[in-house]
C-alpha positions in Angstrom: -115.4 37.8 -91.8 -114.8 39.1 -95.4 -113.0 41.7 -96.4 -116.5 43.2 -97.4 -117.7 42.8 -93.6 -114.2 44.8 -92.3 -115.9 47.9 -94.9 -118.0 48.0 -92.5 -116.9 47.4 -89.2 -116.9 49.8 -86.8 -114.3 49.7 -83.7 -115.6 49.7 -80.2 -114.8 52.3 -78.0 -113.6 52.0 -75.0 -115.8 52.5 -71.7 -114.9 55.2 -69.4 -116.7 55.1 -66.4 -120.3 53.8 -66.6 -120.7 55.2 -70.1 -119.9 53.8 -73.2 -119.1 56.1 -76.0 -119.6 54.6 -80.0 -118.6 56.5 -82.5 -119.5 55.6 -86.1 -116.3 55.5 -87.6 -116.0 53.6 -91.1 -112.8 51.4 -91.7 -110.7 51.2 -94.7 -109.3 47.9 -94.6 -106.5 49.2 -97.2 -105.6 51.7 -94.6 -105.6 49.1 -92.0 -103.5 46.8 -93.8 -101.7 49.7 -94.6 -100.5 50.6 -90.9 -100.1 47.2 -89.9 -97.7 46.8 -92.9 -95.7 49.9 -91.4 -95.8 49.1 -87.8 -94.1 46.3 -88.5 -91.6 47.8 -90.6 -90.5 50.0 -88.1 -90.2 47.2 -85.2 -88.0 45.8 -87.6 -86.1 48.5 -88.5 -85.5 49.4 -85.0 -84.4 45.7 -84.3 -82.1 45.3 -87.2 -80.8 48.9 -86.0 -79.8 48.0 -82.8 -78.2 44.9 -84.4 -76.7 46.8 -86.7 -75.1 49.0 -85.0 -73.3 46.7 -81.9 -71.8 45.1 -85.2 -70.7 48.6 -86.5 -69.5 49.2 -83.0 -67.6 46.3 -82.4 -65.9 46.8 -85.6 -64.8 50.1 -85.1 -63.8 49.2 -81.9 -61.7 46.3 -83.1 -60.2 48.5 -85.8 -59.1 51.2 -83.4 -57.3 48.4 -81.0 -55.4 47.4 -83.8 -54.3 50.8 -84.5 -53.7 52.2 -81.3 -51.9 49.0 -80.5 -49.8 49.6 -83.3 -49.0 52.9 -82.3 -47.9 52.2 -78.8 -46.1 48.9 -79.9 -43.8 51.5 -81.6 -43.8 53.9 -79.2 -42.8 51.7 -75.8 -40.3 50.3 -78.2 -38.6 53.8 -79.1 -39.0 54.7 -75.3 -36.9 51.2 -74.6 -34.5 52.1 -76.9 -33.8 55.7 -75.5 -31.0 56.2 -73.4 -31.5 57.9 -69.8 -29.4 59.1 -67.1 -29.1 57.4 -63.5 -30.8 59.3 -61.1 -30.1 59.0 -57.3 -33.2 59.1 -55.3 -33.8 62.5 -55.3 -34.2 62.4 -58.8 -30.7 64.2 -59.3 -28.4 62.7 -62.4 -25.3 60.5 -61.1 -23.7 58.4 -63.9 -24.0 57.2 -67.0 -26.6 57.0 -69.4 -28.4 53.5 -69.9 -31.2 52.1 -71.8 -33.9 50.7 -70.3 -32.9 47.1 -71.7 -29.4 47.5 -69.6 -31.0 48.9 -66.4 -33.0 46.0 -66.6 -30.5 43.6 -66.8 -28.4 45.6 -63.9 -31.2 44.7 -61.6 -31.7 41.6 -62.4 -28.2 40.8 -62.0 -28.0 42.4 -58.9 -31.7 40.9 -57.8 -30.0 37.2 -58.5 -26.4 37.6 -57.1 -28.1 38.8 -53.7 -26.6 37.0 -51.0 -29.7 34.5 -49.5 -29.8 32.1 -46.8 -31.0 28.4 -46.8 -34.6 29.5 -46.9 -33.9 32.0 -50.1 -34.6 35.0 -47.7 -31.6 37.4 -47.3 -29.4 36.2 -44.1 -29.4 37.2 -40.9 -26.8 37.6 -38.3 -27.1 33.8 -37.0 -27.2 32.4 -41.1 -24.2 30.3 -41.1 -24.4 29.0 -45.0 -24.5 31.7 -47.5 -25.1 31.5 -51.2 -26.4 33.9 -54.2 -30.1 33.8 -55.0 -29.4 32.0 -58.6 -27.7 29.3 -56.9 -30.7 28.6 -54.3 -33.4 28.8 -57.2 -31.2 26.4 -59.0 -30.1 24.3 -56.1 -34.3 24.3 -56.0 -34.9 23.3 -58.7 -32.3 20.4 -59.5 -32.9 19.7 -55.6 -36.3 18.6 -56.5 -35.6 16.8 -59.3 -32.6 14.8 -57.9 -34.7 13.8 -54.5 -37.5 12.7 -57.1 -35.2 10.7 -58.9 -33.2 9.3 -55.8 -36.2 8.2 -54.4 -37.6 6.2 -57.0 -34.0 4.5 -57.6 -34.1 4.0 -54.0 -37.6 2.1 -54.3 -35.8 0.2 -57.0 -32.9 -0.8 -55.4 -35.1 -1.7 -51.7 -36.9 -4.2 -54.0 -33.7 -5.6 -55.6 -32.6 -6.2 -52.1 -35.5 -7.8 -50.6 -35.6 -9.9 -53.5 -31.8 -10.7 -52.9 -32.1 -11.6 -49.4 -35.5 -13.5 -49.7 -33.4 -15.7 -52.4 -30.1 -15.9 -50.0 -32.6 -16.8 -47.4 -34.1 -19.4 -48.7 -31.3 -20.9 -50.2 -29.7 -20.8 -46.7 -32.1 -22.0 -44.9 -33.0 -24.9 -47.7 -29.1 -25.9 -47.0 -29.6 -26.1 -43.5 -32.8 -28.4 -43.6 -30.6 -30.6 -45.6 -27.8 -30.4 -43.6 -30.1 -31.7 -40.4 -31.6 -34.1 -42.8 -28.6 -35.2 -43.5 -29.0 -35.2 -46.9 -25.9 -33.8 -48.9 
C-alpha cells in the first residue's frame, strides 16, 4: 500500500453481535503517523520515568545515610563520653559517676576474673580446681595449640624411634648370624 491508498482507507469496525457496523471514516495518514509518533513518546517517557526516578531515589536515599550516619556517629560518641551515675537496681543513684567507656571495662573485668571451673562454667559445690575465666580461655587457647604441636613432635619423634630400633635391630641380629656363622 501507498501512502495514497492509506488516504483512503477506511478502518473496519468491529462486529457486535450478528451485525457489522461501517462507518465511512477518511484517514489522515499525517494524523496517524502523528499519534503513533506520540504513543510512543509517552511509553517512553513513562519507562525512562520510572527509571529515572529509582535512580533519584536511591540517591537521595544514599545521601541521607550518609548524613544521618554522620549525625549519630557524633551523637553515640558524645553519649559515650558523658559521665553517668551508678544506679542500683531500682534505678536509685549509689556511687560514682562513670563513663560508659569505664563501666564497660568494669564488667568486663569482672566478666573475665569470674571464678570458672574446668569446663569454663562457674563452679559448683563438688568443683575441686578453680581458676578465673581469662585463664581457662587462655589455658584454651594455648592448650590447643600446645596438644597440636606436641602431637606432631610426638609423630616425629615415634618415627625417629622406629627408625632407631629397626637399625639397632638389624645390626643385632646381623651380629648374631655372624656370631652362629662363626664369622668374626
Amino acid at each position: 500500500m501507498t501512502e495514497r491508498d492509506y488516504d483512503d482507507y477506511e478502518a473496519p469496525v468491529p462486529t457486535f453481535g450478528r451485525e457489522s457496523v461501517l462507518l465511512s471514516v477518511p484517514v489522515d495518514i499525517s494524523e496517524l503517523k502523528e499519534g503513533i509518533a506520540q504513543k510512543a513518546s509517552n511509553t517512553l517517557c513513562v519507562q525512562l520515568r520510572d527509571e529515572v526516578l529509582k535512580a533519584t531515589r536511591k540517591a537521595a536515599d544514599e545521601a541521607i545515610a550518609e548524613v544521618v550516619s554522620g549525625w549519630a556517629e557524633k551523637i553515640v560518641r558524645e553519649e559515650i563520653a558523658k559521665p553517668r551515675a551508678k544506679t542500683n537496681n531500682y534505678g536509685r543513684e549509689i556511687g560514682e559517676t562513670q563513663t560508659i567507656d569505664e563501666i564497660a571495662l568494669e564488667a568486663t573485668t569482672k566478666y573475665m576474673t569470674a571464678e570458672v571451673n574446668e569446663r569454663g562454667d562457674f563452679p559448683g559445690y563438688n568443683d575441686k580446681r578453680k581458676t578465673t575465666r581469662l585463664q581457662f580461655l587462655i589455658g584454651q587457647a594455648i592448650g590447643s595449640t600446645v596438644e597440636k604441636v606436641a602431637k606432631e613432635e610426638v609423630g616425629k619423634a615415634m618415627a625417629e624411634l622406629r627408625l632407631t630400633l629397626a637399625t639397632a635391630a638389624q645390626k643385632e641380629m646381623g651380629e648374631a648370624v655372624l656370631k652362629l656363622l662363626g664369622v668374626k
